[in-house]
Structures are given as structure tokens and as C-alpha cells.
C-alpha positions in Angstrom: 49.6 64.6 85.5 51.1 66.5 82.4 47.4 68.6 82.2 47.9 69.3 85.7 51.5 70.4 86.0 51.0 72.5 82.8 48.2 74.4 84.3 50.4 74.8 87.3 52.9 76.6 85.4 50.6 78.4 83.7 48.9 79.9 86.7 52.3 80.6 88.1 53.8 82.3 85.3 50.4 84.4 85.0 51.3 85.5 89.1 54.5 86.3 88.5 53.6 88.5 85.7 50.7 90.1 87.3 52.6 90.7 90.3 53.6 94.5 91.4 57.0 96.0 91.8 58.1 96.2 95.2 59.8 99.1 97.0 62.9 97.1 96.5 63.2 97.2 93.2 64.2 93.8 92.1 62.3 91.4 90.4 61.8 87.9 91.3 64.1 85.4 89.0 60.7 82.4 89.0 60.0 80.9 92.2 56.7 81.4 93.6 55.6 79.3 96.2 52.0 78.4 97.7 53.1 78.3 101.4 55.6 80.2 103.6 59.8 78.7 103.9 60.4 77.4 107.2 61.9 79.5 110.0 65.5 80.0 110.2 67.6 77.4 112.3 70.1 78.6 115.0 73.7 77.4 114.5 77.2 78.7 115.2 79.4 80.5 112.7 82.5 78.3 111.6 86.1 80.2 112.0 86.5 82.4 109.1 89.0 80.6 107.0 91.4 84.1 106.2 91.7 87.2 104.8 89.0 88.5 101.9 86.4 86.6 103.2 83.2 87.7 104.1 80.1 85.8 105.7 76.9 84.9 103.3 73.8 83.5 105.9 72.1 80.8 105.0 69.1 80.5 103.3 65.9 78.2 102.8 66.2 77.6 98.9 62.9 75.9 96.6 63.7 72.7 94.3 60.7 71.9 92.2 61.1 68.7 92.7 61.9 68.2 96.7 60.0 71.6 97.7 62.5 73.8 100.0 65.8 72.9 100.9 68.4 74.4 103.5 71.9 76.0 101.5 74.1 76.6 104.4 75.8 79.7 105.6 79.5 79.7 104.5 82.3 82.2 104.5 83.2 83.0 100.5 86.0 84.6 99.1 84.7 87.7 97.9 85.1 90.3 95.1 87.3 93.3 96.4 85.4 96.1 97.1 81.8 94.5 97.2 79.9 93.6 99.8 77.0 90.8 100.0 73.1 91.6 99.9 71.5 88.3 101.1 68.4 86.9 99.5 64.9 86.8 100.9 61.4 85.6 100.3 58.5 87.8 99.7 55.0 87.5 100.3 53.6 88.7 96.9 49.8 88.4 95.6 48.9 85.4 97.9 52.1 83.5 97.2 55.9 83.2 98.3 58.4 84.6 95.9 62.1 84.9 95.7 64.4 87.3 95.4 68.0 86.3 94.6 71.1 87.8 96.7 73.9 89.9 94.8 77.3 91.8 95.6 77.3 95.3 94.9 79.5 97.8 96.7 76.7 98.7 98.8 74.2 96.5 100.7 70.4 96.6 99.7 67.2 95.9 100.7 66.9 91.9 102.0 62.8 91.9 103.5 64.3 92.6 107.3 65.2 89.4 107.9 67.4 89.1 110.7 70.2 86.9 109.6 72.7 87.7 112.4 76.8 87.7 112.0 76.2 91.6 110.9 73.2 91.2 109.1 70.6 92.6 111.2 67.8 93.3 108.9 69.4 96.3 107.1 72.6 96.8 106.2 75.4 95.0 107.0 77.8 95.5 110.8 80.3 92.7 110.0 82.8 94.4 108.4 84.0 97.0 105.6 86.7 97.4 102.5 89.2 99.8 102.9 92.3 100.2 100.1 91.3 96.7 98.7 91.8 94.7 102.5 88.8 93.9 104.4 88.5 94.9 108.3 86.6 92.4 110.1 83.9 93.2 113.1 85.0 91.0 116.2 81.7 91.9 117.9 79.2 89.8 115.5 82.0 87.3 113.4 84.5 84.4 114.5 87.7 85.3 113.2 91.1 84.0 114.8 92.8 83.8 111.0 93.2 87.7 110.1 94.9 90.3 110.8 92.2 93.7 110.1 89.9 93.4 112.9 88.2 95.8 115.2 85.6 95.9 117.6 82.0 97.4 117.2 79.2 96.9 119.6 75.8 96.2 117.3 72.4 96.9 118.4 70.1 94.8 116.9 66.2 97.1 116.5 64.7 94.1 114.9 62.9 91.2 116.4 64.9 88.0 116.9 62.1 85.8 115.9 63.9 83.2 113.1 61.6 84.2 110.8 62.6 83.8 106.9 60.2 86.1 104.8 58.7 89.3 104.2 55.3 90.2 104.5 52.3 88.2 104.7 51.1 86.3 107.8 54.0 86.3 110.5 56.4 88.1 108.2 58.1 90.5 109.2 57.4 94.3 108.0 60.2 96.1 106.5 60.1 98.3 103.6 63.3 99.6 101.4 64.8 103.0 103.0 65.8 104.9 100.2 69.4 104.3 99.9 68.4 100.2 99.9 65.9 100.9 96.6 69.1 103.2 95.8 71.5 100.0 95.7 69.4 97.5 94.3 68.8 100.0 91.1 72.8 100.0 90.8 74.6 97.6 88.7 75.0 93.8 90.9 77.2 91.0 90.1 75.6 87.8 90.2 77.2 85.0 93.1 80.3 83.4 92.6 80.4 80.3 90.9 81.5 78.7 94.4 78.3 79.8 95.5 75.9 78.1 92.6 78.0 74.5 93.1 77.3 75.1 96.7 73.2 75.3 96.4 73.2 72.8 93.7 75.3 70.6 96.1 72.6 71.6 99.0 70.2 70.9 96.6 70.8 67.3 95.9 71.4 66.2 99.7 68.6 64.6 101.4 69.7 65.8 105.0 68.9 69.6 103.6 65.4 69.0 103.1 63.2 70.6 105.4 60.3 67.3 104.3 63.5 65.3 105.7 64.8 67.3 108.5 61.5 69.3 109.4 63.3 72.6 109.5 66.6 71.3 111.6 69.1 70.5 108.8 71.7 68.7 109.5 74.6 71.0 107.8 73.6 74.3 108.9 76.9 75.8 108.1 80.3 75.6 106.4 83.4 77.2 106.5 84.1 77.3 102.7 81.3 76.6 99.7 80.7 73.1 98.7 82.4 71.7 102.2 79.6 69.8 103.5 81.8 67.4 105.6 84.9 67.5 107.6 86.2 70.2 109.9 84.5 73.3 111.0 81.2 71.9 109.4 78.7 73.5 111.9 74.7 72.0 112.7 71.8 73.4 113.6 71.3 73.5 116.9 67.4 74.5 117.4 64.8 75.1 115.1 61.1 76.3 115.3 58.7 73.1 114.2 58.2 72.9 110.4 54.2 72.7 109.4 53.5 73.7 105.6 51.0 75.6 105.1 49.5 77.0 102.2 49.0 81.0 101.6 45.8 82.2 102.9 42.8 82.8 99.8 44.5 80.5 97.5 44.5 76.8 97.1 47.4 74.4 96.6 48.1 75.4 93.3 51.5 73.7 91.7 54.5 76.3 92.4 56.4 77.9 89.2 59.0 76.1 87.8 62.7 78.0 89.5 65.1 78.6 87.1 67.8 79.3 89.8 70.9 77.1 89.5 70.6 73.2 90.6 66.8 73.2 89.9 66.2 70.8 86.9 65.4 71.6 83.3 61.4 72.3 82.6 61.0 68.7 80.9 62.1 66.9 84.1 59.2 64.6 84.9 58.7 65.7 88.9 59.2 63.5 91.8 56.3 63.8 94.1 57.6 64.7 97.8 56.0 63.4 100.4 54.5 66.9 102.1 54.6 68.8 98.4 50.8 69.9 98.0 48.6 68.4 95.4 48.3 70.4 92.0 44.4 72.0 91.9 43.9 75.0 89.7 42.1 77.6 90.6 40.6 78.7 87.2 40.4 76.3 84.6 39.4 78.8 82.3 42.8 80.3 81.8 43.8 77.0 80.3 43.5 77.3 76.9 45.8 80.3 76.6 48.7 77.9 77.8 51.0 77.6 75.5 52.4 80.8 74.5 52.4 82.3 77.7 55.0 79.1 78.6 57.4 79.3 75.7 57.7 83.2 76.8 58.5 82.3 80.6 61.1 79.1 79.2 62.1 82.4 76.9 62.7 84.7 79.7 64.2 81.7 82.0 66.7 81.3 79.1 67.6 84.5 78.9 68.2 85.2 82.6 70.3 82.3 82.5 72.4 83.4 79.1 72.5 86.9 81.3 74.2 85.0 84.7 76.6 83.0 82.4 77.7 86.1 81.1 78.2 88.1 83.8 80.0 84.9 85.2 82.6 85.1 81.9 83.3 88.6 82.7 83.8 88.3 86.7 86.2 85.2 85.3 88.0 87.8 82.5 88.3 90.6 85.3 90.6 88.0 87.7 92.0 87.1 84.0 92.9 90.3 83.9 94.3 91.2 87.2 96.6 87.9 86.7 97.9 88.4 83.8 100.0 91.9 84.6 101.3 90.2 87.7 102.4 87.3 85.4 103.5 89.6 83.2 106.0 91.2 85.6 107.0 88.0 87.0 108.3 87.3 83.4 109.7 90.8 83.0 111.9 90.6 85.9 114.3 88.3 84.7 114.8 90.3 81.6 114.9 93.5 84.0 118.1 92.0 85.6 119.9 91.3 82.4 119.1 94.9 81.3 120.4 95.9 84.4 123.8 94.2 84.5 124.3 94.8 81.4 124.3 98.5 81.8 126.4 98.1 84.7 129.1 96.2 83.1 128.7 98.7 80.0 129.3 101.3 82.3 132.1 99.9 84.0 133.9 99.6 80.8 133.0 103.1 79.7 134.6 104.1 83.1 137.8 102.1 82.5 138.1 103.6 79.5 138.0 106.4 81.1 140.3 106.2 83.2 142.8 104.6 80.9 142.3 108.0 78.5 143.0 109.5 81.4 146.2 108.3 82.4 148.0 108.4 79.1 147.3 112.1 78.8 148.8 112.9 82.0 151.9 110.5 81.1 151.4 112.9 77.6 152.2 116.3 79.7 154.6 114.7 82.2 156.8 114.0 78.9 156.4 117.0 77.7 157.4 119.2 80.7 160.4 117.2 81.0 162.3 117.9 77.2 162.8 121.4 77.6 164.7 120.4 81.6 166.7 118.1 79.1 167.6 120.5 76.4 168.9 123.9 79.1 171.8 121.6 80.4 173.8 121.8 77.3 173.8 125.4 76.6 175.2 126.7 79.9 177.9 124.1 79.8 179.0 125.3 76.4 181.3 128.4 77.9 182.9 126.1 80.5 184.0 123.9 78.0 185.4 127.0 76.4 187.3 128.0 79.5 188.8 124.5 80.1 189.9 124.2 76.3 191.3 127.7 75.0 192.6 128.9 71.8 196.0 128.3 71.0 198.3 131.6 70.8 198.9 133.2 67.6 202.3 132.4 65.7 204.1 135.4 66.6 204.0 134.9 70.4 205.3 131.2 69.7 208.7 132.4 68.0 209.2 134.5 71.0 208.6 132.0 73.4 211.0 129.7 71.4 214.0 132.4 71.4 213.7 133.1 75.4 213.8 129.8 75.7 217.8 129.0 77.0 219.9 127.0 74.2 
């Protein structure tokens, strides 16, 4: 079993490798897969929870050990100012590979698949930032929660026929417009970390299996990540029959090991699920070049993974960082209002001050504009007091006042 799952991986990692670039411009992050996902179920899309949130479809995902799996749609708080370019699988060289969704501030190229709620096969019609708020398309999503909404009829020029890849037999046939190769050459941010848990969490539930639940799961849809029970929890309510099928012109060769998030470690001994094809090489020849060729893939998978976890950190650091000012100024304002009384009672003491200088200069000239009023009085009186008290009369007039005086 070891011989045979290590040729597996060989031959995979030698298909990945030899693979072309497609029009889209993204490369595959390790899942290649012999036979085609099933198609995509039809379910109902939950209440959008609030503001900020925007709609990622759901998806048929690839565990090495339990083959594909169904991560339901869910409504994710998302990165102001970016929007959501969902995932798809590709029908590449005879095989099924898979290419990862991203945000970005503009949607790219997802293999036509008609996801509805807005995604239509190109582009998205749910919604669109404007000044950091989020306006929400009534037409195509179910929101009673928010407040920015408007109403857009959407005309859907793609088939509605469920199905989940690109390319290949019964796939559909869309190629990247230029602006789509555009936006998947800019810089993406990798999903949330709400959305790994909730794969991971998809990933490990038996009900998501399409070998348990032949392409109907059971939780089609949630209204926040990782909610796979209680309220608003949505399931599928039709689904095209799931048959497996392997790729035309190849044989059931053992699909590459996924180093997407939940899938386990490459020294995991595999379960064997119960419609997972049997591992048969094609060319035994390439077997003896094994080794190398594997430690580069782990390499790369390592890598890749080192490159999400740090593009993770910084999404983490940016919230960091958009906290921290508004804690900042929470702390500041208490120390604002001190400042701020303080100057006011500084001020009203420079006023009373003021006012007090104020005052005892005008009590200063009142005092002086009433001493000279004081001081005029005395001089005019001075010659009446002369009048009322004359001079005595000289001695001579005395004696001859004395001898007309009778005896």
C-alpha cells in the first residue's frame, strides 16, 4: 500500500507540474483529482446576519482521505473594501484541479460557474463598497438586517445547469475576459481564518460527504462560518444524482495529496472510502525518480502554507492596527477633559483677575478726581472769614471815640 500511494503522489505531483497555465492566471495550490466534483445542490440562502457581510457560495471541497466533501455557503464578515472571488475546479490535462477562492478589491475569473446570490459566472451582482459601508442587492440576496440596500434586476447569460467545474466533459466553457486575468494577477488576500475552521469543520463531518450523502448534503448552508447547527442552518433541497466517474484517457490513478487547510499531514496512513478509486499507475517507469520530486512538492506544500500563515498575521496586525488608534482615543479622552477644564478654570481665574485689576483702578481715578473738589472749598471761604472778623481800628480813632463818649 505504501509502493502504491507513493507512486500516486508521484504521478500527481508530475501532472501538476507539467500542467499549462490557464488564461486565469492562478495556479492550482495541489489537488488534482481523477474524476469530476459532483453537481452543485440547490438550497436557500440564510438571512444575512448584518452589516459588512457578504455571501461566499458553497463549494465541493477534496479530503484525501474521504474524497470530496460539501463546505457550505455562509455569510462572512468581510475585509472593507474587498470583494470575494469564489473557488472552482478545472479540468486540466485529463484530471480535476483546484483553484482556491481569494478577496481582492475586484472579482476574478471563477471557471463560469453559476453560483447564484450575485454570482452569475462572472463577476459578482450582489452588492458593492462604497466609503467603507457595503450596499446590498435585494434582487439576488436575503437581507432584512441592514440598512444599505438597493434594488437591481440581474440577468443571468449562463446556463443554470448546477454544474461545479470548468472544462472537460459537461463543464462548462468560460474563459478569463481580460479584466478577470487582470484581477487574479493583482495582489489577493488569502480567506479569513473563519473560513479555514469552517472547511476543516466541513471536512470532518460525515453528513458532508458526497460517498455519504450522494451529492445532497445535509448542511447546505449557514448563516455564519463554523455554524453547522441551530438557527438559519439551511439544507439542500435537490440535487443532481452523484456517480464518480473517472477522467476520460486516464485510469484511476491515486489523486495528489491537498495541502489546503483541514486535509491531513502527508504521513497520515489513508482511510480507504468506500467509492475512492483503487490506486493503478499508469507508468511504472517514472518510479524510480520518486523521491526527490516528493520532498520538492512537501517543500512547495510547506511553503505555500508558511505564505497563508503569513498573510494571515498581517490581515490579524492590520485589525491590530485599526484597534489600537480607536483604543488609543478612548484612553485620550479622559485626559482631553482634564486638559479642558483645566483651561477653563485657568481662564476663569485669569478673568477674575481681571476684573479685580479692573476695579481697583477705577476706585484709583474716582479718588483722585475727588481731592482737588476737597481742596477749592477752603480757599473761597478764606475772604468771608475776613469780612465776618475785621481788623480792629487803629489807636488814634480809639482815643477819640473814648472822649465823645458822655462822662
Amino acid at each position: 500500500m505504501r509502493i502504491a500511494r507513493l507512486i500516486g503522489l508521484v504521478l500527481a505531483s508530475i501532472l501538476i507540474l507539467a500542467a499549462p497555465v490557464r488564461t486565469s492566471a492562478r495556479v492550482a495550490v495541489g489537488v488534482s483529482v481523477t474524476f469530476a466534483p459532483p453537481a452543485l445542490p440547490v438550497y436557500e440562502q440564510p438571512p444575512c446576519p448584518g452589516d459588512g457581510y457578504i455571501w461566499t457560495p458553497g463549494y465541493w471541497a477534496y479530503n484525501y482521505d474521504d474524497g470530496y466533501f460539501w463546505v457550505p455557503g455562509t455569510w462572512v464578515l468581510a475585509p472593507v473594501g474587498l470583494l470575494w472571488t469564489p473557488g472552482y475546479w478545472a479540468f486540466v490535462n485529463d484530471a480535476y484541479v483546484w483553484y482556491p477562492g481569494y478577496w481582492g478589491p475586484t472579482v476574478g475569473f471563477y471557471g463560469g460557474i453559476f453560483y447564484g446570490y450575485g454570482y452569475i459566472g462572472t463577476g459578482y451582482e450582489g452588492g458593492y463598497w462604497s466609503n467603507g459601508a457595503f450596499f446590498y442587492n435585494r434582487s439576488v440576496n436575503n437581507v432584512t438586517h441592514v440598512t444599505n440596500v438597493y434594488n437591481k434586476t440581474v440577468v443571468n447569460n449562463v446556463t443554470v445547469n448546477n454544474v461545479s467545474y470548468n472544462g472537460g466533459p459537461g463543464g462548462t466553457s468560460a474563459r478569463a475576459t481580460p479584466a478577470e486575468e487582470a484581477a487574479s494577477r493583482a495582489r489577493h488576500t488569502p480567506p479569513t481564518a473563519e473560513q479555514t475552521e469552517h472547511e476543516r469543520t466541513a471536512s470532518s463531518n460525515r453528513q458532508e460527504w458526497a460517498s455519504v450523502n450522494q451529492g445532497k448534503p445535509v448542511v447546505a448552508a449557514t448563516p455564519k462560518p463554523n455554524e453547522f447547527s441551530g438557527k438559519g442552518v439551511v439544507s439542500a433541497k435537490a440535487a443532481a444524482p452523484y456517480h464518480p466517474n473517472p477522467a476520460s484517457g486516464r485510469s484511476n490513478a491515486q489523486p495528489a495529496k491537498s495541502n489546503r487547510p483541514g486535509n491531513p499531514p502527508a504521513e497520515t496512513n489513508p482511510r480507504s472510502p468506500g467509492n475512492r478509486p483503487s490506486p493503478q499507475p499508469e507508468n511504472s517507469g517514472r518510479t524510480n525518480r520518486p523521491q526527490d520530486q516528493q520532498r520538492q512538492q512537501q517543500e512547495q506544500m510547506k511553503q505555500e502554507q508558511q505564505q497563508q500563515k503569513q498573510e494571515q498575521q498581517q490581515q490579524k496586525q492590520q485589525q491590530e492596527q485599526v484597534k489600537r488608534p480607536q483604543e488609543q482615543q478612548r484612553q485620550q479622552q479622559p485626559e482631553q477633559r482634564q486638559q479642558m477644564e483645566r483651561r477653563q478654570q485657568e481662564q476663569h481665574q485669569q478673568e477674575q483677575q481681571r476684573q479685580q485689576q479692573n476695579g481697583a483702578e477705577q476706585r484709583r481715578q474716582q479718588q483722585q478726581q475727588r481731592a482737588p473738589q476737597q481742596t477749592r472749598p477752603e480757599q473761597t471761604q478764606r475772604p468771608e472769614q475776613q469780612q465776618q472778623h475785621p481788623q480792629p481800628p487803629p489807636k488814634e480813632q480809639q482815643k477819640k471815640q473814648e472822649e465823645q463818649r458822655p462822662q
